[in-house]
C-alpha positions as CSV (number, residue, x, y, z in Angstrom):
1,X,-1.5,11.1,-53.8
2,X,-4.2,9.1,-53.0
3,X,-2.6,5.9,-53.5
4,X,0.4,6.6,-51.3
5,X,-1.8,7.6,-48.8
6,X,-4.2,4.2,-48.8
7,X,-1.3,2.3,-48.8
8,X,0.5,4.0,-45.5
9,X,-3.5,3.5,-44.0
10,X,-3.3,-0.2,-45.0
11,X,0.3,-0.4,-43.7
12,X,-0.3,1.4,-40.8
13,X,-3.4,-0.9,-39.9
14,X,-1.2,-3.9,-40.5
15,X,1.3,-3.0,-38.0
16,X,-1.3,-2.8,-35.7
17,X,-3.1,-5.6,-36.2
18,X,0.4,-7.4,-35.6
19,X,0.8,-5.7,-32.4
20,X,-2.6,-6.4,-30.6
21,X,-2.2,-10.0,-31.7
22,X,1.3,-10.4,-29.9
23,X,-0.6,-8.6,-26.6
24,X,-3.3,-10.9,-26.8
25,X,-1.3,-13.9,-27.0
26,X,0.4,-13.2,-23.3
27,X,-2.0,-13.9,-20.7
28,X,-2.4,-11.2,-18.4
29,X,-3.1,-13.5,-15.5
30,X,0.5,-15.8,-16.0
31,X,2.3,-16.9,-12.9
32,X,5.5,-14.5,-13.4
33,X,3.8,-11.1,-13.8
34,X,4.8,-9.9,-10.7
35,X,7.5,-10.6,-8.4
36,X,7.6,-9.2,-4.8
37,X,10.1,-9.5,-2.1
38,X,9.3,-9.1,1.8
39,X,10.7,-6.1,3.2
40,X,9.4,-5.6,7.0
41,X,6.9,-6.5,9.6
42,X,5.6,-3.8,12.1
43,X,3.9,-3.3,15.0
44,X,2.4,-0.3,15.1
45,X,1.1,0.9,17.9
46,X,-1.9,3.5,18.3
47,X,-4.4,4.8,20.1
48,X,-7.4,3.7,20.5
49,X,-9.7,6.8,21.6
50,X,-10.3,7.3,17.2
51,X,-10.5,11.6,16.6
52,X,-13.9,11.8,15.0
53,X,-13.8,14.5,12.5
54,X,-18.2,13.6,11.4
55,X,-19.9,13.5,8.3
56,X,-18.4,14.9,5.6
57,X,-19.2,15.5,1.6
58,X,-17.2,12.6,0.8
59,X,-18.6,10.4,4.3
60,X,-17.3,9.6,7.6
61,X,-14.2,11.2,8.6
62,X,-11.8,10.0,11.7
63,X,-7.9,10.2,13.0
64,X,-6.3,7.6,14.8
65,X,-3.0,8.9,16.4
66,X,0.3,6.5,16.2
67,X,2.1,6.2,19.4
68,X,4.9,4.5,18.3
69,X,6.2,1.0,17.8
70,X,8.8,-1.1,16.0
71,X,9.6,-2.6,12.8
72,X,12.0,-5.8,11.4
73,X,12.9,-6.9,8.6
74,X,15.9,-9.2,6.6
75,X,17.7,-5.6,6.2
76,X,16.1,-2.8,8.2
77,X,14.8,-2.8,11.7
78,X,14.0,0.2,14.0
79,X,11.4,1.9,15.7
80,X,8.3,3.6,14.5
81,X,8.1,7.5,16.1
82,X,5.2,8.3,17.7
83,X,3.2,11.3,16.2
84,X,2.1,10.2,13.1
85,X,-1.8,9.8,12.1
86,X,-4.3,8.2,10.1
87,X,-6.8,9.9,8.5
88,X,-10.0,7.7,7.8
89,X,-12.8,8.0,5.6
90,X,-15.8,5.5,6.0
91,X,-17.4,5.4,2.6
92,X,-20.9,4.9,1.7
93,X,-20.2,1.6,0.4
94,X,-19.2,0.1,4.0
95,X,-15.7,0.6,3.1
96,X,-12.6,2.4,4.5
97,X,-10.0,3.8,3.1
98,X,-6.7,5.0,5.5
99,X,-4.4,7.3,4.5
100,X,-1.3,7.1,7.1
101,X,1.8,9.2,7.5
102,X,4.6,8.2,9.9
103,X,7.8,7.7,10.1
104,X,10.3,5.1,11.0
105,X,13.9,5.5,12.6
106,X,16.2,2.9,12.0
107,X,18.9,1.0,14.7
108,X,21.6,3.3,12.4
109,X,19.6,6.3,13.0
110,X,18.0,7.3,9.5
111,X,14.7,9.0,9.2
112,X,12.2,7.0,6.7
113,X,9.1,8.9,6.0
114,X,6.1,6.1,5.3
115,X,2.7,7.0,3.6
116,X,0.6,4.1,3.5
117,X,-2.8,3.9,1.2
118,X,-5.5,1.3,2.6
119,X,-9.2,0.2,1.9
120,X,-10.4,-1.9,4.5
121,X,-13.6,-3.4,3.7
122,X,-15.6,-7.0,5.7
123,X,-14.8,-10.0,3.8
124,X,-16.2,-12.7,5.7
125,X,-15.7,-15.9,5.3
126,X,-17.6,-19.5,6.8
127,X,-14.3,-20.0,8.7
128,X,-13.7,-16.4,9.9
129,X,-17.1,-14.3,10.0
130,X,-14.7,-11.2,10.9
131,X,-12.0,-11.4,8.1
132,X,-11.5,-8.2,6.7
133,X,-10.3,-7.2,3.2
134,X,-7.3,-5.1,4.2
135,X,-4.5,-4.3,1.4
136,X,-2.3,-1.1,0.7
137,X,0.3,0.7,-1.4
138,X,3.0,2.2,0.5
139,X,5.6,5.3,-0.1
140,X,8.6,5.9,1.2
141,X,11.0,9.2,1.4
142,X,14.2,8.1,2.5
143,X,17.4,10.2,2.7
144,X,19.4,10.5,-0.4
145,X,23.0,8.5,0.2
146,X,21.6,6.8,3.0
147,X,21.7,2.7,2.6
148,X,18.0,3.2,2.3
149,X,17.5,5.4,-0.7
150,X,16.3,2.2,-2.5
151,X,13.1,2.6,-0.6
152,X,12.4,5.9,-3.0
153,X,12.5,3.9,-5.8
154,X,9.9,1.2,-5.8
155,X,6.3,0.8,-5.6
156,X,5.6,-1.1,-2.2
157,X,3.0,-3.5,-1.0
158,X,1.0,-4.1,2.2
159,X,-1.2,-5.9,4.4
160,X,-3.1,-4.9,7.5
161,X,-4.1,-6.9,11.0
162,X,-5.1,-6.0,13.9
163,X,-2.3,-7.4,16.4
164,X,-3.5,-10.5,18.2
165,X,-3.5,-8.5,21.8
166,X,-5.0,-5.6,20.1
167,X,-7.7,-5.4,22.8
168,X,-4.9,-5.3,26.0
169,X,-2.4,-3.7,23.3
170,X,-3.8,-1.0,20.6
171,X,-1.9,-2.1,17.2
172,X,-1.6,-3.0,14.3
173,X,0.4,-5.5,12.5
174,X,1.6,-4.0,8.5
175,X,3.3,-6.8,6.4
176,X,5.5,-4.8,3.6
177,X,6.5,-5.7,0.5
178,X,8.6,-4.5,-2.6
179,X,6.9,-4.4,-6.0
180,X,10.0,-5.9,-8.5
């Protein structure tokens, strides 16, 4: 009984050895691990006047309201609906991380509901002393049998810019796209 059982042990470990060498010999960091494709640019508008909810147990807390704004892209295009919000935390760290929920009506009239995960942190650099760090995963809740139902089934991309006039015009600029 012994025996079989060493030798299913040594078998076992074999297999396994096998396996982590074929993992090891892929480099993690190869060109053609992941492929996106651009879905949309927005402009989303907001307002400025930033809800400041105070210190919290976790750190800063703060809403900025959406007040609309529009979106384009090589197959959707639309407006953003004002009333949505993003709820803020300013970390410890000097960090920020957005939570936003909103939601977009396309030119064919479907509802999309967005929820967009940011951190936001400064990320100077000697050409731009005021570059900022800003990256996100987005969601999307489309209607089922609408020609955007896609949208539910990918993981989703983004960068985030203040809008060149963002002084004159409160907004900012999200660049989407879709994890393949």
């Amino acid at each position: 009984m012994f025996k079989i059982i060493s030798t299913i042990a040594v078998c076992a470990m074999s297999l396994l050895t096998s396996a982590g060498a074929l993992a090891a010999n892929e480099d993690p960091n190869r060109d053609n691990r992941f492929e996106t494709k651009f879905i949309y640019e927005s402009r989303v508008k907001i307002d400025k006047e930033r809800v400041t909810v105070g210190q919290s147990k976790y750190g800063e807390r703060g809403i900025i309201w959406i007040t609309g704004g529009e979106f384009e892209g090589p197959s959707l295009k639309g407006e953003v609906i004002s009333g949505g919000g993003d709820w803020q935390l300013g970390r410890p760290d000097g960090s920020r991380e957005l939570e936003a929920k909103y939601a977009l009506k396309t030119e064919d009239g479907f509802i999309i509901l967005v929820q967009n995960k940011a951190i936001i942190r400064a990320q100077p650099t000697e050409s731009d002393p005021k570059h900022n760090y800003a990256r996100s995963v987005l969601s999307f809740e489309a209607p089922i049998g609408s020609p955007y139902e896609w949208m539910n089934k990918s993981i989703f991309l983004g960068t985030v810019d203040l809008a060149d006039d963002y002084n004159e015009n409160p907004a900012v600029i999200i660049r989407v796209w879709q994890l393949l």
